[in-house]
C-alpha positions in Angstrom: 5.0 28.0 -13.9 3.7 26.8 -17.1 5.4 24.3 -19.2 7.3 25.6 -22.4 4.5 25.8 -25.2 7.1 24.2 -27.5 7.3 21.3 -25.0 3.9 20.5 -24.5 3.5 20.3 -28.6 6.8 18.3 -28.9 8.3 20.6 -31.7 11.0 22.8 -32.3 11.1 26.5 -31.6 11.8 26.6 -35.6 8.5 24.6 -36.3 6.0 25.9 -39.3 2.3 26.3 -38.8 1.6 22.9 -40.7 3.7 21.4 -38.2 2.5 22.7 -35.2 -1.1 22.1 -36.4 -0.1 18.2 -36.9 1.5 18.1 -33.3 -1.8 19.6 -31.9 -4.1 17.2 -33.6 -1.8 14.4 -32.9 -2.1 15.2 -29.0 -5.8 15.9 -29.3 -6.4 12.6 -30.8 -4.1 10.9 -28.0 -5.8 12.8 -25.3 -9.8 12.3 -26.5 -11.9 10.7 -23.8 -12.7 7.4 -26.1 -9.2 6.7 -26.2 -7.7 7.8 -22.5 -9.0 7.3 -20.0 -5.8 8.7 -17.7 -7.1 11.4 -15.0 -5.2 14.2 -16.3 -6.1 13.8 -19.9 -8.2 16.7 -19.6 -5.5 18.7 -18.3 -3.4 17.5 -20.5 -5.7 18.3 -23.5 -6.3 21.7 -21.8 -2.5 22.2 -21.6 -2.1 21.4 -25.4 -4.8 23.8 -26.7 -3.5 26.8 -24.9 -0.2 26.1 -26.3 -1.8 25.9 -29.8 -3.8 29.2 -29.2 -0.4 31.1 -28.9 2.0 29.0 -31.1 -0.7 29.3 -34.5 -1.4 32.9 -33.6 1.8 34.8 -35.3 1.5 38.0 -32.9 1.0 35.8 -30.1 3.9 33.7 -30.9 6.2 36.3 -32.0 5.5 37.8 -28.0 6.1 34.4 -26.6 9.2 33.8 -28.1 10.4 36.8 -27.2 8.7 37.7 -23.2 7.7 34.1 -22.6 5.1 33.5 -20.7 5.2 37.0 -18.3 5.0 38.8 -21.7 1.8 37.4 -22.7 0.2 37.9 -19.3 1.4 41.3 -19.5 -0.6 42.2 -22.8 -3.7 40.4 -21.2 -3.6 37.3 -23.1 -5.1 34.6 -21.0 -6.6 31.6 -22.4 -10.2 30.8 -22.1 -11.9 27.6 -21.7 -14.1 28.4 -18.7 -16.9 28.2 -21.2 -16.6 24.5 -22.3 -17.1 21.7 -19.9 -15.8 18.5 -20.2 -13.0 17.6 -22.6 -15.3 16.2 -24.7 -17.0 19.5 -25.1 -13.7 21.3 -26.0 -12.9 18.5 -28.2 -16.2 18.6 -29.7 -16.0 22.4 -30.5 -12.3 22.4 -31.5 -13.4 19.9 -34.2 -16.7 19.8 -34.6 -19.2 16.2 -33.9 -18.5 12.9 -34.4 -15.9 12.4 -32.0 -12.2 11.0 -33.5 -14.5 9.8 -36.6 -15.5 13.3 -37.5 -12.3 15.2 -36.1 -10.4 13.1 -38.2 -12.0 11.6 -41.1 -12.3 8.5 -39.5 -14.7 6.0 -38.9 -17.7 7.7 -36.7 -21.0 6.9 -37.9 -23.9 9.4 -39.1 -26.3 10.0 -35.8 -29.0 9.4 -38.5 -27.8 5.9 -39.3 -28.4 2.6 -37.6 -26.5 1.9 -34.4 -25.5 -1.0 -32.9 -26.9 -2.3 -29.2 -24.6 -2.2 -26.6 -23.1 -5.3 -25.1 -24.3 -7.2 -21.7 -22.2 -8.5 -19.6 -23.7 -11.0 -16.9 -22.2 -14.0 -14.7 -23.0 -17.7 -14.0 -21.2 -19.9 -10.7 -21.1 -23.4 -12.3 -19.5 -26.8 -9.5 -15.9 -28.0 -11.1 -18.2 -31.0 -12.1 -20.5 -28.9 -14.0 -17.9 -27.3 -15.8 -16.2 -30.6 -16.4 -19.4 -32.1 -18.2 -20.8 -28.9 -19.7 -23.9 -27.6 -18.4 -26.6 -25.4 -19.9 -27.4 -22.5 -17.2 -29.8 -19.9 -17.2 -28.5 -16.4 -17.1 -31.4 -13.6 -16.6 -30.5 -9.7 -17.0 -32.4 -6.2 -17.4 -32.2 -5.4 -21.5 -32.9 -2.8 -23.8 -35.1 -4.7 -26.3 -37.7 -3.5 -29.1 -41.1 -2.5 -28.4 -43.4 -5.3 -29.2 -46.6 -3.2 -29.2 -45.3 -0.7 -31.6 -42.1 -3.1 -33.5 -39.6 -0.7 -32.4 -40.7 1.9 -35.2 -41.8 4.2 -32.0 -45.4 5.2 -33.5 -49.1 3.7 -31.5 -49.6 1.3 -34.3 -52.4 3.1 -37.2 -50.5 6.3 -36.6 -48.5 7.8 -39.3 -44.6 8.9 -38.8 -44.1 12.0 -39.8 -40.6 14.0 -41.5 -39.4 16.1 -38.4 -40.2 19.9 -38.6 -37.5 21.1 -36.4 -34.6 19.6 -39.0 -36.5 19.1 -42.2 -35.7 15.4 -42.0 -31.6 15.3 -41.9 -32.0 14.2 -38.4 -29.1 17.0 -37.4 -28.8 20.9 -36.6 -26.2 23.1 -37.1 -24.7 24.4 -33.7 -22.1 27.4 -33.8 -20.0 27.4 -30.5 -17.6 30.0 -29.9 -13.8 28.7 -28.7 -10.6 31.0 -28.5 -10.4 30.2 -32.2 -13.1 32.0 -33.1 -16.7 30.3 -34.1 -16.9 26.2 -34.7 -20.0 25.1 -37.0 -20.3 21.7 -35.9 -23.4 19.0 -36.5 -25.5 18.0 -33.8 -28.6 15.5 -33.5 -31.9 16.8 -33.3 -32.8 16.8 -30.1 -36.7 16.4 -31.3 -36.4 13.8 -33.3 -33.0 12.0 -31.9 -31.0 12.1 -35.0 -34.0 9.7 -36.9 -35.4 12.2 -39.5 -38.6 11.3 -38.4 -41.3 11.4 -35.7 -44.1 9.7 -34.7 -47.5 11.7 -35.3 -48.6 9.9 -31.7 -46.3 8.2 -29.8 -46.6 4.1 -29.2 -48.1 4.7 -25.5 -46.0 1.5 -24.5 -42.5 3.0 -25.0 -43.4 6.7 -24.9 -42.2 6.6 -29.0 -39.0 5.2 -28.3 -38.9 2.5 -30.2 -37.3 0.6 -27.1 -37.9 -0.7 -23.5 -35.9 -2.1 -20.8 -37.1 -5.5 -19.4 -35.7 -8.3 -17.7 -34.5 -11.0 -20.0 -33.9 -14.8 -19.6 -31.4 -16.8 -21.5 -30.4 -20.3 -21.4 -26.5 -20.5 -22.3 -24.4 -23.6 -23.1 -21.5 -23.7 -21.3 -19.0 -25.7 -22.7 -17.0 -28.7 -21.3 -13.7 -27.9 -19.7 -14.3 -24.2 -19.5 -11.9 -22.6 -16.5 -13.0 -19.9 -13.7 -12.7 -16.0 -14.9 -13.2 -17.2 -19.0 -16.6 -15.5 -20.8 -18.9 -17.6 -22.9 -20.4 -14.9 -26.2 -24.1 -14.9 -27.3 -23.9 -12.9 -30.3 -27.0 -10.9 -31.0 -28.1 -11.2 -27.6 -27.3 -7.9 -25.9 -29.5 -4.7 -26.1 -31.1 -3.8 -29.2 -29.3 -1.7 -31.4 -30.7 2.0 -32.4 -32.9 2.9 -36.1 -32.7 -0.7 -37.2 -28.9 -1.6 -36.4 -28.1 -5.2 -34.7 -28.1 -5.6 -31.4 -25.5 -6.1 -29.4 -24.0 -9.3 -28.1 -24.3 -11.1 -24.4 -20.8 -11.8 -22.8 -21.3 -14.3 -19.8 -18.4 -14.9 -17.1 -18.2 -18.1 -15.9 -17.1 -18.8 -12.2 -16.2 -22.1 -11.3 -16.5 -22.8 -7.5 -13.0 -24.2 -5.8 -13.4 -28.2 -5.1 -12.4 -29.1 -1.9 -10.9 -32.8 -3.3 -9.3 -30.9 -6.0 -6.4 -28.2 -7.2 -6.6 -27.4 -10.7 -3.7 -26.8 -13.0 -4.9 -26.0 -16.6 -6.5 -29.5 -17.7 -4.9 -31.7 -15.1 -6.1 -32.0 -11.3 -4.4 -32.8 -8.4 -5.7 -34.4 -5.1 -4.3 -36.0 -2.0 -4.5 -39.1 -0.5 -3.0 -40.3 3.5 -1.3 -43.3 3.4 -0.3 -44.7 7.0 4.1 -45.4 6.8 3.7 -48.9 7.3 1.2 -49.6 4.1 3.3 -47.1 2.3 6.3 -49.3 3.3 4.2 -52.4 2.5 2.6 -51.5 -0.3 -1.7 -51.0 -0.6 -4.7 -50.3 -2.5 -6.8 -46.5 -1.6 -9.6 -44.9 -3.0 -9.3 -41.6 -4.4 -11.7 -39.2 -5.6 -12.5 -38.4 -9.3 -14.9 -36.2 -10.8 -16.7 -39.3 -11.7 -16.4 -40.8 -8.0 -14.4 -43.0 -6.2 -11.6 -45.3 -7.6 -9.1 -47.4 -6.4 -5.0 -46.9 -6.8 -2.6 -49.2 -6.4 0.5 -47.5 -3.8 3.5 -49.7 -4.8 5.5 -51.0 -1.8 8.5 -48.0 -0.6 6.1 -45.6 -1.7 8.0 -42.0 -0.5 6.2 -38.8 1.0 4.7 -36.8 -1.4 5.6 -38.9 -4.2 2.9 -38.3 -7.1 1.0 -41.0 -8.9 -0.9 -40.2 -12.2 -3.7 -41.3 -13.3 -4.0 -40.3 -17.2 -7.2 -39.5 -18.5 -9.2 -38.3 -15.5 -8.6 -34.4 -15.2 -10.6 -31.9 -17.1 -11.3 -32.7 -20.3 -10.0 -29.4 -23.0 -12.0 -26.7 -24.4 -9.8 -27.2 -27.7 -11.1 -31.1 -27.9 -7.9 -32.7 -27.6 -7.8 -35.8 -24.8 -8.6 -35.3 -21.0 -6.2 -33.8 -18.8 -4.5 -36.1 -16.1 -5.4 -36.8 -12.1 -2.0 -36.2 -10.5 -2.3 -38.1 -7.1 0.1 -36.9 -3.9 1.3 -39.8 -1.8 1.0 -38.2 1.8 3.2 -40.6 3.8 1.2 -40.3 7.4 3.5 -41.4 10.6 1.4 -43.3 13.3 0.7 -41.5 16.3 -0.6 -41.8 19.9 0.8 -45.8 19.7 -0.2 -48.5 22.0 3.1 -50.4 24.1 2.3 -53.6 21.5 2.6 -50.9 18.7 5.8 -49.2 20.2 6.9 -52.9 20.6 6.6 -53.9 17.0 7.9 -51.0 15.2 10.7 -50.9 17.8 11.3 -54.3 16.7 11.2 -53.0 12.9 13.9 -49.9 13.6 16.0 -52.6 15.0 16.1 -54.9 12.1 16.4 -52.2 9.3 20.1 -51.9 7.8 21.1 -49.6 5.1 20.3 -51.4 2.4 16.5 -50.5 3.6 16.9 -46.9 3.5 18.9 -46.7 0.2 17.7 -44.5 -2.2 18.7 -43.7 -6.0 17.6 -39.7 -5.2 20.7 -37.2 -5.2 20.6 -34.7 -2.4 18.4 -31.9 -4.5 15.5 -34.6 -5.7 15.3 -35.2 -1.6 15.0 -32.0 -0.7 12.3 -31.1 -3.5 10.2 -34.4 -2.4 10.7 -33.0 1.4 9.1 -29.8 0.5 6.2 -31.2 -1.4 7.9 -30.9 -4.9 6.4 -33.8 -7.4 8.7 -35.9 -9.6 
């Protein structure tokens, strides 16, 4: 069963024709394909226009309101969009060209004007050392660029460019499409010379008189120190080329930076973890740990815990936003000897018997042990 008309519009059963009209092209603007992209927008859109078609029709309505939706069916009103396709074709013919811009005095561009290039996305895999220091990569994609034999202006060069015959030079037609409203005069590009006004008297026999070709570019992009996995580096003016002498477009580049196996990365800082056997964590020691400039040595302070974290400031990544490096945040892994010899079991038998309580103090409450047990930092 169909959804009450009034419903679908969101107005009142009371609601004027100015009213109904606004609620219409409220939902047709919500519902347009550049703005929704929602699987049932086209139903939905659909759904809305039928309820239009009755509710700014007074005989219509008046029948409605009184037989609902049986009494309409019953005086053979049906509604009729078999003939348009997509939404975008009912929108188009509802409202004429243009799309929301020309609906809706808004901001769509003439088809005779310059138009921008798309944009061109492409991606890069850069080492967590790479993006630490900042590399310059080279990133190579298909593009739309201008025709170099003929300077984009589509004509073999010596040939003239003529005004186009089909559209007298305005670069549009006039297109009358019938809807359930009755006929639509809408705009339309010419489809001879492509909204442009103009054609080429012989076409550049590199680009067939487009103007454009599609070849594969090469660009060297500096990626910038400290940048993080999944972030985009912009090249403006570096996508395809734009359309009757507009800019072109601009090249976005995503940036994938490969998992270190030494590493974890948090934001700026870094963390890494180093095996300490009990005894020299008891004891006290010096270990090398890994940096993104290489090896250096730490100092583990005698009573070092398990997983207690020891920072080194200065040597994580350094920040997009120029402010100092982040930290290296080193986790003590406290390592208990294994597979002992009898000397071994002898000595650290000897040890267990000599420790007293005052050995095994510790300042930590209950919950600070626990977290360091689970591999919490402090």
């Amino acid at each position: 069963m169909p959804r009450d008309y009034y419903e679908v519009l969101g107005v009142e059963r009371g609601a004027g024709d100015a009213e109904i009209k606004k609620a219409f092209r409220r939902l047709a603007r919500e519902l347009h394909p550049d703005v929704n992209g929602a699987p049932d927008a086209e139903e939905r859109f659909k759904e809305a226009a039928e309820a239009y078609e009755v509710l700014s029709d007074a005989d219509r309505r008046a029948t409605y309101d009184r037989y609902g939706h049986e009494g309409l069916r019953s005086g053979g009103y049906a509604p009729n969009f078999e003939s348009f396709g997509s939404l975008s074709d009912i929108f188009e013919a509802f409202f004429g060209g243009g799309g929301l811009g020309g609906a809706f005095g808004g901001f769509g561009g003439s088809p005779t004007g310059p138009a921008q290039g798309g944009d061109v996305a492409a991606g890069v895999e850069l080492t967590l050392g790479q993006a630490a220091q900042g590399a310059a990569v080279d990133v190579s994609y298909d593009g739309v660029v201008l025709c170099q034999h003929c300077r984009g202006n589509g004509a073999e060069p010596g040939t003239p460019i003529e005004t186009c015959a089909k559209c007298g030079g305005a670069g549009q037609l006039r297109v009358i499409t019938r809807t359930p409203f009755g006929q639509v005069v809408r705009a339309a590009a010419c489809d001879v010379c492509h909204g442009d006004g103009r054609v080429a008297k012989q076409p550049c026999r590199e680009c067939g008189g487009r103007g454009r070709q599609v070849q594969r570019v090469e660009v060297s992009v500096d990626v910038p120190a400290g940048i993080a996995d999944g972030q985009r580096v912009r090249i403006a003016g570096r996508g395809h080329a734009g359309e009757h002498g507009g800019p072109p477009g601009d090249l976005y580049v995503q940036v994938r930076v490969r998992e270190d196996p030494r590493f974890i990365r948090d934001g700026d800082d870094l963390t890494t973890v180093v095996d300490v056997a009990a005894p020299l964590a008891a004891l006290g020691t010096t270990v090398e740990v890994p940096t993104l400039e290489g090896a250096t040595e730490l100092e583990i302070p005698a009573g070092t815990q398990p997983h207690e974290t020891i920072t080194i400031r200065g040597e994580g990544m350094p920040s997009l936003r120029g402010r100092r490096r982040g930290d290296l945040k080193v986790v003590v892994n406290v390592v208990i000897p294994r597979h002992l010899k009898h000397e071994q079991r002898e000595l650290l038998q000897k040890l267990a018997d000599s420790l007293t309580e005052h050995n095994l103090r510790t300042e930590e409450g209950v919950f600070g042990r626990l977290r360091r047990a689970f591999g919490g930092h402090h």
